[in-house]
ZAKE-959262 format. One record per residue (C-alpha): x negated, y, z negated. Coordinates in nm, 3 decimals. Layout:
BEGIN
+---------+---------+---------+
!    east !   north !      up !
+---------+---------+---------+
!       X !       Y !       Z !
...
+---------+---------+---------+
END
This chain:
BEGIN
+---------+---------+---------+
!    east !   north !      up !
+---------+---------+---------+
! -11.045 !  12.973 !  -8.654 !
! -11.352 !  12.924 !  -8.464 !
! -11.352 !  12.697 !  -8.172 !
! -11.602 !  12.465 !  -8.168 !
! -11.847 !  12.468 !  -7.873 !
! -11.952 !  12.097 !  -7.685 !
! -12.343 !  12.038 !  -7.679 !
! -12.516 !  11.987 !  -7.411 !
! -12.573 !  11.615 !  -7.293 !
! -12.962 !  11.433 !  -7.351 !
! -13.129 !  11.359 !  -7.088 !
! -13.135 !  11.033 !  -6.958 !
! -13.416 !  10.808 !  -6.916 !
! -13.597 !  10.754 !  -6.590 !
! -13.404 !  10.572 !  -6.346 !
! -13.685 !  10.339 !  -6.304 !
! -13.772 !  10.279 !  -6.668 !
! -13.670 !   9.920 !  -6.793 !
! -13.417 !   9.974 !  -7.070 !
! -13.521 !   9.787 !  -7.408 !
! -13.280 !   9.625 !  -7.586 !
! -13.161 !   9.732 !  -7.837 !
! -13.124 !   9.617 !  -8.166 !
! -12.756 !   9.736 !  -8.211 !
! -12.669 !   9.570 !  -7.871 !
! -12.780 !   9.281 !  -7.994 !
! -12.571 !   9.289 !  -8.308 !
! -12.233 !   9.367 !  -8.080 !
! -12.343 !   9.116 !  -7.858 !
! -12.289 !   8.856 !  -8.179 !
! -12.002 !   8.989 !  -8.299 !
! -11.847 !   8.967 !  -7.947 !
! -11.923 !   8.592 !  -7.953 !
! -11.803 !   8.550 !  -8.320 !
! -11.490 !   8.710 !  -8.158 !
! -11.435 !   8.487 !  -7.957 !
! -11.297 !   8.215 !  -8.229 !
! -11.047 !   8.457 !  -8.339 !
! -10.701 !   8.394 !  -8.250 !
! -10.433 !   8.645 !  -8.083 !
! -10.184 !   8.849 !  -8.334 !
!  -9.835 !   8.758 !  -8.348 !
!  -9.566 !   9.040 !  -8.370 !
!  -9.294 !   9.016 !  -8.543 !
!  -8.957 !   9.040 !  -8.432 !
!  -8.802 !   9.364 !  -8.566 !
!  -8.614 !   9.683 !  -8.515 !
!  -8.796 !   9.941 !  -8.769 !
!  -8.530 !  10.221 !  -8.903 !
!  -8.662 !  10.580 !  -8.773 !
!  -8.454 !  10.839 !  -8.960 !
!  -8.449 !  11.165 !  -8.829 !
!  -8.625 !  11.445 !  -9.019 !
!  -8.485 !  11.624 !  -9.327 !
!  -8.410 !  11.920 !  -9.529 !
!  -8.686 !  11.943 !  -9.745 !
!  -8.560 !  11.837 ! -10.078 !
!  -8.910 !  11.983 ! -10.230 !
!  -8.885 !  12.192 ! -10.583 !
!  -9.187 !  12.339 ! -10.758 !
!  -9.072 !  12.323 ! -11.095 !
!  -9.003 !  11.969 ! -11.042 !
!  -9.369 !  11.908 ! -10.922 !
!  -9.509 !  12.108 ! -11.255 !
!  -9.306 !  11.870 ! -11.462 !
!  -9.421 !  11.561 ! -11.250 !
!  -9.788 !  11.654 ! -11.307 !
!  -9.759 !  11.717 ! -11.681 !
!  -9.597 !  11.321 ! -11.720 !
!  -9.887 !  11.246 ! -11.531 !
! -10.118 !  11.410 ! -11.783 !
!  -9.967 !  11.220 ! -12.034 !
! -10.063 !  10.855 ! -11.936 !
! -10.396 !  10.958 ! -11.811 !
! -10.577 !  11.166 ! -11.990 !
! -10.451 !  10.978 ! -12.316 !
! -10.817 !  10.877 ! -12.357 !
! -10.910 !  11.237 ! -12.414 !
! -10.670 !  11.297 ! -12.647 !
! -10.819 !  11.008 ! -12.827 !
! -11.128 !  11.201 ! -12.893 !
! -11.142 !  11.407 ! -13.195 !
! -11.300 !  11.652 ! -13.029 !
! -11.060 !  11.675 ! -12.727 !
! -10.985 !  11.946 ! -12.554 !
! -10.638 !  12.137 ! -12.573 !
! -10.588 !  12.099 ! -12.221 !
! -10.546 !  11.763 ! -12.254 !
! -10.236 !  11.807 ! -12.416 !
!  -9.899 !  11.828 ! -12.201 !
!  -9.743 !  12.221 ! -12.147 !
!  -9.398 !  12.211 ! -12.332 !
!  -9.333 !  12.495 ! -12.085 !
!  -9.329 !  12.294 ! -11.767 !
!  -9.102 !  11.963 ! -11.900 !
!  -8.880 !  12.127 ! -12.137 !
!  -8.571 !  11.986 ! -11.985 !
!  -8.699 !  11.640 ! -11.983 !
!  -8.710 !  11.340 ! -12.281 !
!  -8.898 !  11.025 ! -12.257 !
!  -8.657 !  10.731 ! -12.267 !
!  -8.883 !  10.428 ! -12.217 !
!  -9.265 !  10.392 ! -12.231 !
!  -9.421 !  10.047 ! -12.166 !
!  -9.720 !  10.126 ! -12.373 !
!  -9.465 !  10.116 ! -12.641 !
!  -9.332 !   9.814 ! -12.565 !
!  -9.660 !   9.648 ! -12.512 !
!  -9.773 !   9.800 ! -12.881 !
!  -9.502 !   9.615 ! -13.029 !
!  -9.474 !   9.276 ! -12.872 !
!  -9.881 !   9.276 ! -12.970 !
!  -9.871 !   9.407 ! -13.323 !
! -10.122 !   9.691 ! -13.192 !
! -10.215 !   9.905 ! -13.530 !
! -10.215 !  10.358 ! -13.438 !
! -10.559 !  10.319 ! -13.319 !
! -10.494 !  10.090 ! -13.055 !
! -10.177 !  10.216 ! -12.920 !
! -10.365 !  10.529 ! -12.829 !
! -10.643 !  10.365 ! -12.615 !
! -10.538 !  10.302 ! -12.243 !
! -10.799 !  10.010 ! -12.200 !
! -10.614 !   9.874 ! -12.498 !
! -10.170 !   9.943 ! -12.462 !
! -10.171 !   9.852 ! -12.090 !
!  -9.989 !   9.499 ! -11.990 !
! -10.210 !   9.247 ! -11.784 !
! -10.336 !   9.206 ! -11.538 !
! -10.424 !   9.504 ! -11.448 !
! -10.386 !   9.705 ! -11.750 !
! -10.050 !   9.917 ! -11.667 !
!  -9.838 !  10.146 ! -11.781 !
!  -9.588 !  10.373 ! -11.708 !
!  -9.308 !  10.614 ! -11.858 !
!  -8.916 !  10.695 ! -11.739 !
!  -8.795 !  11.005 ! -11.847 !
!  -8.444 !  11.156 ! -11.797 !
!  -8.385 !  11.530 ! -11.711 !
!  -8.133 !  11.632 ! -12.040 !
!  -8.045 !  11.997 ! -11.861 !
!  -7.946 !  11.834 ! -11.539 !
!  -7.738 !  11.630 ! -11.754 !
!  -7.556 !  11.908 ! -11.885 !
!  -7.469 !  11.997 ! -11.530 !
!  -7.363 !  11.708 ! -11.397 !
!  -7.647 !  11.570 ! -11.280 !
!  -7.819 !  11.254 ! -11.343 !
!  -8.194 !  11.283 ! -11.232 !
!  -8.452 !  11.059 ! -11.381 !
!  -8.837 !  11.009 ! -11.333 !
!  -9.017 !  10.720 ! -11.350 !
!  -9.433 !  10.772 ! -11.385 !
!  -9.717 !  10.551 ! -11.352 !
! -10.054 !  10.525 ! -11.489 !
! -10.381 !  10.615 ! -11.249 !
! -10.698 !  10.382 ! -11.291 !
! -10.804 !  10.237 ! -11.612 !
! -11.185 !  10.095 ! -11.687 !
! -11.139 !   9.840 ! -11.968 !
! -11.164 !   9.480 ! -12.042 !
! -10.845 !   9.434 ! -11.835 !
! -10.943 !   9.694 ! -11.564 !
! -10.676 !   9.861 ! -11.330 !
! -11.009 !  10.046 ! -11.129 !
! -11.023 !   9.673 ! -10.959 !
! -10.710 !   9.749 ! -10.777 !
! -10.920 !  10.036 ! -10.634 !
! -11.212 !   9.783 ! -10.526 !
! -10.996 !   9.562 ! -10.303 !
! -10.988 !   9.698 !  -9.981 !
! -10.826 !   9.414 !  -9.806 !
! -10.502 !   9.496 !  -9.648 !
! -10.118 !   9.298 !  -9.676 !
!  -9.835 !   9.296 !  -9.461 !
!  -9.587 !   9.562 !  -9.520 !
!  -9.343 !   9.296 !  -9.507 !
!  -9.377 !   8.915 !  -9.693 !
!  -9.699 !   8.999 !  -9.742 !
!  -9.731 !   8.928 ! -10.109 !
!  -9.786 !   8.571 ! -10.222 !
!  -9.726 !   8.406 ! -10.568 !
!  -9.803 !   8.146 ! -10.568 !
!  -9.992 !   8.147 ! -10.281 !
!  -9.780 !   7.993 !  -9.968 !
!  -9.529 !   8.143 ! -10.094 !
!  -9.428 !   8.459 !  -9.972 !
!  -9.205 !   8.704 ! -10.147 !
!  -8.903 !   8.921 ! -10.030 !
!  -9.142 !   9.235 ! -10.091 !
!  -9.114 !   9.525 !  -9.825 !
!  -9.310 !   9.835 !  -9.807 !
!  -9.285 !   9.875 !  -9.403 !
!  -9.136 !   9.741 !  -9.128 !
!  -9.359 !   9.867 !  -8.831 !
!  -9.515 !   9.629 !  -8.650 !
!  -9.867 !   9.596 !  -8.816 !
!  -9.792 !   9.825 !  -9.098 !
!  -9.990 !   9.707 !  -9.416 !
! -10.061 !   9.794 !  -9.741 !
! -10.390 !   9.821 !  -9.927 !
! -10.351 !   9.454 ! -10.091 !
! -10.508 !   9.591 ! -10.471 !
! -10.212 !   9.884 ! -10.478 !
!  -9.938 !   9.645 ! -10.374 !
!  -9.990 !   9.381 ! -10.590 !
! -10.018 !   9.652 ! -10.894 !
!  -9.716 !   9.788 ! -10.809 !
!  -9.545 !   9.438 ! -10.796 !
!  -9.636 !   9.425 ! -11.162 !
!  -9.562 !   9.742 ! -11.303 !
!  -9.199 !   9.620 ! -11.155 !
!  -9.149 !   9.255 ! -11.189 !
!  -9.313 !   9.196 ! -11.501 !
!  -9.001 !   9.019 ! -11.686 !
!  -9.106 !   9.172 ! -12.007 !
!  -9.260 !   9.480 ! -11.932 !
!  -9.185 !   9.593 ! -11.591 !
!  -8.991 !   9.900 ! -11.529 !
!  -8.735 !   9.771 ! -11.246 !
!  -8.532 !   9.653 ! -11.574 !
!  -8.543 !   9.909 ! -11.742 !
!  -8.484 !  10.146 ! -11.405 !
!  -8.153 !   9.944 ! -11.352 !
!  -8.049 !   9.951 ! -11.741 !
!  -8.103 !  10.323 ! -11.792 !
!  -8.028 !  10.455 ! -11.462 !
!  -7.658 !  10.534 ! -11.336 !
!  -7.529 !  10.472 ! -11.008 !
!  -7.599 !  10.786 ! -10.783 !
!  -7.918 !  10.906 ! -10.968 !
!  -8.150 !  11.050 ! -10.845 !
!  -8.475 !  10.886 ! -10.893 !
!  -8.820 !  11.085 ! -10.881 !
!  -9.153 !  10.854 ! -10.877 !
!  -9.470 !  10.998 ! -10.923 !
!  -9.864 !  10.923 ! -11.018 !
! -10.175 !  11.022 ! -11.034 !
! -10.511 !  10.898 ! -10.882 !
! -10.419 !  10.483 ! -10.805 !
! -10.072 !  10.576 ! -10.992 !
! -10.047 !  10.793 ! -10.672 !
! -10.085 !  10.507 ! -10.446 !
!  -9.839 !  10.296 ! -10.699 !
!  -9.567 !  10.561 ! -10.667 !
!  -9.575 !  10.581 ! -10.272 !
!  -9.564 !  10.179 ! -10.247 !
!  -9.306 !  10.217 ! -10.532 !
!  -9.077 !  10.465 ! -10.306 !
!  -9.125 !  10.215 ! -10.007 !
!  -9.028 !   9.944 ! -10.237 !
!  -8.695 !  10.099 ! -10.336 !
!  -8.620 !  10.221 ! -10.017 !
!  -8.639 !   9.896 !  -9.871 !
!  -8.453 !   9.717 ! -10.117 !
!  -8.220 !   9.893 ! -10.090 !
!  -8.179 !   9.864 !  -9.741 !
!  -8.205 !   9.503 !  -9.742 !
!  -7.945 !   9.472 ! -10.038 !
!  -8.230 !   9.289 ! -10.225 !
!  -8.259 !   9.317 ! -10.652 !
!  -7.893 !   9.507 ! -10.706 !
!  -8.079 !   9.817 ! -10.565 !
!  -7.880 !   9.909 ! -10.318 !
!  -7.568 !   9.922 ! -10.547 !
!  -7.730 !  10.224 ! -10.770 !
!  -7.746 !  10.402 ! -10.455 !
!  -8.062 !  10.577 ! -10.541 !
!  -8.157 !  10.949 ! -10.423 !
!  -8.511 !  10.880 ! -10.382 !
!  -8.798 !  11.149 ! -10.428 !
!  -9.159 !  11.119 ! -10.427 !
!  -9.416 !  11.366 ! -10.585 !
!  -9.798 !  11.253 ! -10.613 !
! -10.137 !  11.390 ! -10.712 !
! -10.515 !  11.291 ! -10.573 !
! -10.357 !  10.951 ! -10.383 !
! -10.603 !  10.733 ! -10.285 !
! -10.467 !  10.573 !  -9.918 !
! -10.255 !  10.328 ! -10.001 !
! -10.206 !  10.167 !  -9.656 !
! -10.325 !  10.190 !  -9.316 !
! -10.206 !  10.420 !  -9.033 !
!  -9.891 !  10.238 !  -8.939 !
!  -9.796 !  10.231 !  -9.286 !
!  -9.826 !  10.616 !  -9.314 !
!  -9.564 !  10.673 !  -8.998 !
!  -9.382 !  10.389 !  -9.143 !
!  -9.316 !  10.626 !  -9.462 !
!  -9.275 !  10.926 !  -9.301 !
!  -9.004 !  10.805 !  -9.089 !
!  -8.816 !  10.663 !  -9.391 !
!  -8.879 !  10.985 !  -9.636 !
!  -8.757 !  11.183 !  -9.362 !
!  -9.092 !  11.308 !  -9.214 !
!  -9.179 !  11.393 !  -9.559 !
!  -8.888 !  11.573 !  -9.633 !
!  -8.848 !  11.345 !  -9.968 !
!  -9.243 !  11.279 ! -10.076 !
!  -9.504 !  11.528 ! -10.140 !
!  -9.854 !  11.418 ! -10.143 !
! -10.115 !  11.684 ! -10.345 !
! -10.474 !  11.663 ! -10.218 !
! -10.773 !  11.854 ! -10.372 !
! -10.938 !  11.900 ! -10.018 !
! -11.292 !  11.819 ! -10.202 !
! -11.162 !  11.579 ! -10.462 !
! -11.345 !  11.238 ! -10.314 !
! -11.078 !  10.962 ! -10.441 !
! -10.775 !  11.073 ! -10.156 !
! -11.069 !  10.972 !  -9.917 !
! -11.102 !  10.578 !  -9.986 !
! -11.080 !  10.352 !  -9.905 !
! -11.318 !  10.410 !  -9.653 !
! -11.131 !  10.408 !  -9.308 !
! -11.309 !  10.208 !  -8.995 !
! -11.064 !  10.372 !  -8.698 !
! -11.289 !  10.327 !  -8.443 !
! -11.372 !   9.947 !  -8.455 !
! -11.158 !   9.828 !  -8.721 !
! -10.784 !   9.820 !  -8.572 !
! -10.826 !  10.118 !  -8.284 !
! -10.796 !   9.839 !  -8.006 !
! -10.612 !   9.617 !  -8.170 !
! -10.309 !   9.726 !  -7.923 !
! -10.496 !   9.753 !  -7.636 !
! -10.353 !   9.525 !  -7.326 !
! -10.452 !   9.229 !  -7.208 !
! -10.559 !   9.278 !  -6.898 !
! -10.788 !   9.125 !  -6.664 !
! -11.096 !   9.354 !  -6.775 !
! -11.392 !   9.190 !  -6.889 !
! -11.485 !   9.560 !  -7.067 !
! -11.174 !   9.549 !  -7.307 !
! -11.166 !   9.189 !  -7.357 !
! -11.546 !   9.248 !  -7.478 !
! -11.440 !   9.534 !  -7.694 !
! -11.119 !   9.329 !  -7.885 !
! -11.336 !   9.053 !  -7.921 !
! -11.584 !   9.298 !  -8.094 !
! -11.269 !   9.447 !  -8.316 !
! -11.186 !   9.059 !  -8.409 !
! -11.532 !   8.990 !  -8.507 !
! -11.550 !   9.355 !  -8.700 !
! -11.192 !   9.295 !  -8.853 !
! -11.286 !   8.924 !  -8.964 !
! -11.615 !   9.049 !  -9.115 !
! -11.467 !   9.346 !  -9.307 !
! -11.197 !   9.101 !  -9.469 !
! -11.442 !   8.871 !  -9.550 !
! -11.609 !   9.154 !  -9.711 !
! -11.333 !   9.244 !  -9.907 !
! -11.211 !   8.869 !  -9.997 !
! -11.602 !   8.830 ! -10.155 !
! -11.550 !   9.137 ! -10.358 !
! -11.141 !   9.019 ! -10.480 !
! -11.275 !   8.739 ! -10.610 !
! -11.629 !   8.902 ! -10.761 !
! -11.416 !   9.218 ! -10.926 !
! -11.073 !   9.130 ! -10.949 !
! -11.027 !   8.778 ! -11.031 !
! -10.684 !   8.938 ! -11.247 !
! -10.514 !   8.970 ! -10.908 !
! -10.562 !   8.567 ! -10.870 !
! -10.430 !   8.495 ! -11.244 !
! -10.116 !   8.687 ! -11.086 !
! -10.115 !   8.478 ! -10.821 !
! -10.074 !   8.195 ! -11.055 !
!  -9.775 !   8.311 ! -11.267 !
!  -9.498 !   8.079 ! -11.305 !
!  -9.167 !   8.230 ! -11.264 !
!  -9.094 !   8.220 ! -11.619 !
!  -9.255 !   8.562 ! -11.628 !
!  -9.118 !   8.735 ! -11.344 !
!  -8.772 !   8.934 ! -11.343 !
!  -8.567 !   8.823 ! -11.108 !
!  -8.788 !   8.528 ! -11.030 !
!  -8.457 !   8.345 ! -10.864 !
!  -8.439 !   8.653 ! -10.588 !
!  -8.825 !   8.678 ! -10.488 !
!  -8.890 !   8.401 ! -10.273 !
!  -8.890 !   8.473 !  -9.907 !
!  -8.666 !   8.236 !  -9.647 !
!  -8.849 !   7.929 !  -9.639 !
!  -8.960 !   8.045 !  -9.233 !
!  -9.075 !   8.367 !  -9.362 !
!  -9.413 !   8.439 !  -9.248 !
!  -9.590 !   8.759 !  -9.252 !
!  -9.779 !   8.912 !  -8.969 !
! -10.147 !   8.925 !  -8.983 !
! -10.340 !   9.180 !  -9.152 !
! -10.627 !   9.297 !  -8.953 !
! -10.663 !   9.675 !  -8.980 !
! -10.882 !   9.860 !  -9.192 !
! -10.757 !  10.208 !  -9.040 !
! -10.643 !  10.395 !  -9.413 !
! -10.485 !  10.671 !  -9.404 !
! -10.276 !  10.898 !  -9.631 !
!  -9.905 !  10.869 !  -9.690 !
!  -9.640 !  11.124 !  -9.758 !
!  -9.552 !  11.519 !  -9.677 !
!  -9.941 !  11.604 !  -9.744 !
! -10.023 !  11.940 !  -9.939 !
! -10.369 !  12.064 !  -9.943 !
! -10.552 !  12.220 ! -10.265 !
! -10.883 !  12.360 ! -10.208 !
! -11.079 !  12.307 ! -10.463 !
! -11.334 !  12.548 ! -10.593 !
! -11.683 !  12.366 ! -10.612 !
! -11.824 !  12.513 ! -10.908 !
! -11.603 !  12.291 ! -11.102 !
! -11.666 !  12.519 ! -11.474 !
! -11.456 !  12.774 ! -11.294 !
! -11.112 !  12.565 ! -11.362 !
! -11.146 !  12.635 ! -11.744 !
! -11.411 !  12.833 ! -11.800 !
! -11.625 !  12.546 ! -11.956 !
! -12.024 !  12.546 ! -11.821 !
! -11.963 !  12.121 ! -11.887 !
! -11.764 !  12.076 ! -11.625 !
! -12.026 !  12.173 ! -11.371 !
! -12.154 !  11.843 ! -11.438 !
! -11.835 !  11.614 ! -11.432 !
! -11.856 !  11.420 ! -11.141 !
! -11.490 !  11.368 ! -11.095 !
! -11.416 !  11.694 ! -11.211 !
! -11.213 !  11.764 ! -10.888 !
! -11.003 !  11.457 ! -10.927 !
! -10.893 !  11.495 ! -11.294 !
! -10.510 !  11.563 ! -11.366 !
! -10.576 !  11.865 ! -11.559 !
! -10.766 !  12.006 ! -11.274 !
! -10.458 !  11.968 ! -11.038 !
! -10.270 !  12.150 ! -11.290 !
! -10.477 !  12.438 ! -11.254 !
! -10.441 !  12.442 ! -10.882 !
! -10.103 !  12.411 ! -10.827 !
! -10.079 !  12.695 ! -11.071 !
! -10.280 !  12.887 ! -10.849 !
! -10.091 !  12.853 ! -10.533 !
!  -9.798 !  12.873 ! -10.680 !
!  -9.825 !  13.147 ! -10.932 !
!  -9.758 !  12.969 ! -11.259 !
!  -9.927 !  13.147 ! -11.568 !
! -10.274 !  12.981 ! -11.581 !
! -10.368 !  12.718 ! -11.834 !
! -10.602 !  12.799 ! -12.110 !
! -10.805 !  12.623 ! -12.386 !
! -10.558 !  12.861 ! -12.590 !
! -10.256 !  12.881 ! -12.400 !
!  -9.950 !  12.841 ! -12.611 !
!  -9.752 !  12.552 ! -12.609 !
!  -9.978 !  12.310 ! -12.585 !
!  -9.826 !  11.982 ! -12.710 !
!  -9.925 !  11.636 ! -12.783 !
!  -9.686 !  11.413 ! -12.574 !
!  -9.391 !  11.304 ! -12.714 !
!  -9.342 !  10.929 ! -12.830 !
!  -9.045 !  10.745 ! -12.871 !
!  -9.044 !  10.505 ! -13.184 !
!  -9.032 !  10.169 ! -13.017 !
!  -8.879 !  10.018 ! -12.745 !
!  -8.501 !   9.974 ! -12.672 !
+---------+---------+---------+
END
């Protein structure tokens, strides 16, 4: 590795030049004054759990299979096409030991009369709001051994009439801890992190919240109906499912801890495998997660190094939540530069809040569900003195045991097809992580032609 070498410093103006001022002086200068309004955070009390690192509990054949369920709920759109492509289709090789037990397009197909055409179209079988979806599937040979290991998938972004990409557009931020409302002033017994000033992008965690709570097609009842006591329960995604999944692991985790939902008596091994994750909280969300995966030893993040969704939401470290920490002290320099990162916080959410209500008005219809619809609706209310902390931090980062893929950049390379030179997202596609993972792994690569190419299997309708 090269080390980098420091350029030399400009030179500085005259001593006896008047300075100008400038026009970005100016503009901190105002945002230190519209500081000034905002008031101090308050901590929270608490005593966040730091388990000490693991064995890793990481398996590559397990990953393969997680990847091909992925495949399955999102590139269903291209199998849609008559003229799709056979690498759309799931490798029988890689999830042989696995059968699908529950699917909530499925159950959404039937409760809505949806005829065959329908049921095949993500922006058409996903539940409101947000158009999801996911699939539990149970691992038949570790049955025969003993074992009970199950897996529980869930859909990446969606762009329909009920889009699941305006998850992806909020970049506001929530509370790790009560910091989901419905309705709002009322705040739920929902953890993802107990670090002081952990939070979670606010889009992601109130997707996940659905994909879980919905009372009719949510997968926490279905989790605790299919899965024994002492399971071990694998969550993964793909693109947003990514983010979904890592919330999701914090969410069980947690609940378990905190004897909320009957989690804790299933007594859950927990394990985590996820592809392209867009951040899905800020940096004190991240170290919240590693510290209760075991540094990572029980979630594996996958990252195409040039793939351009793991990099949002944009992250504002410098401004945006570096000094949010900083003492108090008597310094007029750092009480200038918190009252800038006030100001800078305040504006950002205010940012975000505009585009929540201009691009995802579905997360306010959630916000007005009446407990009728939710499972569990009796156990989600937070103590009536439950606050959460504020969220102020913009500072996104990555969560989970991270695992780089470098990604070649002439993207017709993955499959040999001169079209995908020009797919934009052609480094963030499912079937394109397939490929790389089977290159630094040394799985057989996958071909237009490649045997055992399978259309996902489908279970009849729902239990």
């Amino acid at each position: 590795m090269h080390a980098a070498k420091a350029t030399a410093a400009q030179d500085r103006p005259n001593a006896g030049s008047a300075p100008a001022i400038s026009p970005v002086l100016a503009l901190l200068a105002g945002l230190a004054l519209a500081g000034c309004r905002n008031t101090p955070i308050t901590y929270p009390r608490t005593n966040p759990m730091t388990p000490l690192p693991q064995a890793s509990q990481f398996n590559r054949d397990e990953a393969m299979a997680m990847l091909e369920f992925c495949i399955d709920l999102d590139n269903q759109d291209d199998r849609a096409n008559p003229a799709a492509r056979n690498i759309y289709k799931m490798r029988a090789d890689r999830f042989s030991g696995w059968e699908l037990i529950d699917d909530s397009r499925v159950r959404y197909a039937v409760a809505n009369h949806l005829d065959s055409a329908a049921r095949a179209k993500p922006d058409s079988n996903g539940f409101p709001p947000f158009g999801s979806a996911w699939t539990l599937w149970r691992n038949a040979d570790a049955a025969k051994r003993g074992e009970n290991v199950y897996a529980l998938a869930f859909r990446g972004t969606v762009f329909s009439h009920r889009p699941s990409v305006a998850e992806d557009a909020l970049v506001t931020s929530v509370a790790g801890r009560h910091g989901l409302e419905l309705p709002p002033g009322r705040f739920l017994n929902i953890t993802f992190a107990t670090q002081p000033r952990a939070e979670a992008h606010e889009g992601f965690a109130y997707g996940v919240f659905g994909q879980l709570f919905d009372r009719e097609f949510g997968a926490l009842a279905r989790v605790q109906q299919e899965v024994p006591q002492g399971s071990t329960l694998i969550i993964t995604g793909h693109s947003q499912g990514a983010a979904l999944a890592t919330l999701a692991h914090a969410f069980f985790f947690y609940a378990s801890q905190e004897g909320r939902f009957g989690i804790a008596e299933m007594r859950l091994n927990l394990r985590s495998y996820v592809f392209a994750q867009p951040k899905p909280g800020n940096a004190q969300f991240s170290q919240d997660f590693a510290g209760i995966t075991g540094a990572g030893a029980t979630s594996f993040t996958f990252n195409n190094t040039i793939d351009p969704v793991p990099m949002l939401p944009p992250t504002h470290g410098f401004l945006f939540g570096a000094f949010e920490d900083s003492s108090r002290v008597k310094n007029p320099g750092w009480e200038a530069v918190r009252m800038i990162n006030n100001a800078a916080n305040a504006f950002s959410r205010d940012l975000g809040e505009f585009s929540e209500n201009s691009l995802a008005k579905k997360i306010n219809n959630m916000k007005g569900w009446s407990d009728d619809g939710l499972y569990l609706a009796r156990q989600l209310p937070a103590l009536p003195n439950a606050k959460p902390a504020a969220s102020v931090s913009q500072n996104y980062a990555a969560a989970g045991n991270l695992i780089p893929l470098v990604g070649l950049h002439d993207g017709s390379e993955y499959y040999g097809n001169p079209d995908d030179a020009d797919d934009a997202f052609i480094q963030h596609h499912a079937t394109t992580y397939r490929r790389l993972l089977e290159t630094m792994y040394g799985y057989p690569e996958t071909r237009e032609d490649t045997p055992g190419l399978v259309e996902p299997p489908v279970i009849p309708a729902a239990k």
